[in-house]
N, C-alpha and C positions, 0 to 999 in steps of 0.2 A: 404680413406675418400674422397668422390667426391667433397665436398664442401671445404675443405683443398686445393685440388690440385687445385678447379677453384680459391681462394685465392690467392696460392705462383703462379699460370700463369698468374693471374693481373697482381699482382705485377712487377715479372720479363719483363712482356708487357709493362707496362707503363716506365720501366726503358730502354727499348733498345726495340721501336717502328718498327713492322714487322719480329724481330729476332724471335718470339716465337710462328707465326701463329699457326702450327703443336700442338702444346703444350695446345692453347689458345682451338684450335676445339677437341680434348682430352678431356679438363675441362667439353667442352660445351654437348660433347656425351656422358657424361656419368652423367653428371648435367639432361640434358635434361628428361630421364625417370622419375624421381622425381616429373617433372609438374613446375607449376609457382615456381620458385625458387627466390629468391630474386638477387642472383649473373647473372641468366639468361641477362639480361639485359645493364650488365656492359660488359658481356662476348661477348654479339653482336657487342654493342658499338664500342669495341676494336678490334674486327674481321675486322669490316666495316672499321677504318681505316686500319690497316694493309692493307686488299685489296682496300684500293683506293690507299692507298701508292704503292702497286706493280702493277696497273694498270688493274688490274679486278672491273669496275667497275660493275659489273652485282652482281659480289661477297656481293661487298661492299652495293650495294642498297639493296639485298635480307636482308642483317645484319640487315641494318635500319629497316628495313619491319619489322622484328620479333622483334627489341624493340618497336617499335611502338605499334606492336599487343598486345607486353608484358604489355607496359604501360596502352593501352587501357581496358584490359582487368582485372588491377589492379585497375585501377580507375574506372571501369562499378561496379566491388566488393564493392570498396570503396562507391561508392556512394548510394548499396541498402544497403550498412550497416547501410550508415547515413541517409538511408530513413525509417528505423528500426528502429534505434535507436531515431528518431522526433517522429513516431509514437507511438511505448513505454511512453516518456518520454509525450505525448500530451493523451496520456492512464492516465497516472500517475496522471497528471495534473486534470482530469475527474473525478478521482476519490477522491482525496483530496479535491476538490471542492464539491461532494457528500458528503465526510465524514461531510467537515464544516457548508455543511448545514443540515445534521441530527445530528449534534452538537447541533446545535441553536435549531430545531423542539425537539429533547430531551429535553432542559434547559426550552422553553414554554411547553410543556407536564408537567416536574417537579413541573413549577409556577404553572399548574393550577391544578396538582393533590393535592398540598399542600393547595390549597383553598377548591380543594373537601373538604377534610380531616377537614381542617377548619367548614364548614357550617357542614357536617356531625353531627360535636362535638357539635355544636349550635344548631343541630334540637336533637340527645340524651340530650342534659342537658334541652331543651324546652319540650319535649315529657314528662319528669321526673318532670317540677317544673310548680306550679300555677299560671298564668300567672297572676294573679291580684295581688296574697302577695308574689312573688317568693320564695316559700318553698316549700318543698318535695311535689306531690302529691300521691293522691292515689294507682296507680300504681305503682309510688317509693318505697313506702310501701310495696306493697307486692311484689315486685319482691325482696326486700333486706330480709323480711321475709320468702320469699322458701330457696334464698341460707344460710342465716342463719341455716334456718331447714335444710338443706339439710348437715352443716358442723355439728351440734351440737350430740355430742358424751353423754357418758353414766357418761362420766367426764366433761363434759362441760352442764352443765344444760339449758335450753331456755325456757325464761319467755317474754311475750310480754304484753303492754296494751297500750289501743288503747281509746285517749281521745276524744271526738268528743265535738265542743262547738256549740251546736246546735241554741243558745241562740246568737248568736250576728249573723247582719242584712249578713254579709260577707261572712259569712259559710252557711247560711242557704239558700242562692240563689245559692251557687256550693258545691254544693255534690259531694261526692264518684259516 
């Protein structure tokens, strides 16, 4: 297990500094094919002293370089992550704000359909009664006398009579 070995070659490195170079570039060759590894990093680290310790310094700055590269290249990630993740989250944002207000545009749509609904009932029960003695009119009449006729069975008999008071001053100016 490549990342096992670059683990116990830490370790043993950090406990006896330059003893374990051979060991440490080991961890790191066979770490390496994996790609950005997380141990990468420490493994350079600890290379870069070893060889400043033994006096290659060319060694030792190449080390840096690759943590450097390593870092940079984990924080260039890190940061379209969290350039991804503000966008998302300012998406989100966009959208809840849309819901909130076709929240509101629904609840006024609601009020004023229940008005419709309202006046509607006011113009049926206006259409249906006389506006002078508010009582059934004529049309009430015979729209409730179809569906009557229209229920009345062979067992259910249907008698109608139809008073007119033609005689008072009221009736005789609104007719049928």
């Amino acid at each position: 297990n490549p990342e096992l070995r670059a683990g116990v070659a830490l370790a043993l490195a950090r406990q006896e500094p330059g003893a374990h170079t051979p060991l440490l570039q080991g961890a790191l060759h066979e770490l390496a094919p994996q790609g950005d590894h997380v141990l990468l990093p420490d493994l350079h680290e600890q290379l870069s002293g070893d060889h400043e310790q033994a006096g290659d310094h060319a060694q030792a700055l190449h080390h840096l370089r690759e943590t450097l590269a390593y870092t940079r290249r984990t924080h260039a990630a890190e940061r379209r992550q969290n350039l991804h993740t503000f966008e998302v989250l300012a998406r989100i944002q966009a959208l809840q704000d849309q819901a909130r207000e076709e929240r509101l545009r629904n609840a006024e749509l609601q009020a004023h359909l229940q008005e419709l609904r309202a006046l509607n009932a006011r113009i049926r029960e206006l259409s249906r009664t006389d506006h002078l003695t508010r009582l059934a009119n004529c049309e009430h009449l015979f729209t409730e006398g179809q569906h009557l006729a229209r229920t009345a069975t062979e067992h259910t008999p249907l008698s109608a009579a139809l008073i007119d008071r033609k005689s008072t001053r009221l009736n005789s100016s609104h007719r049928c």
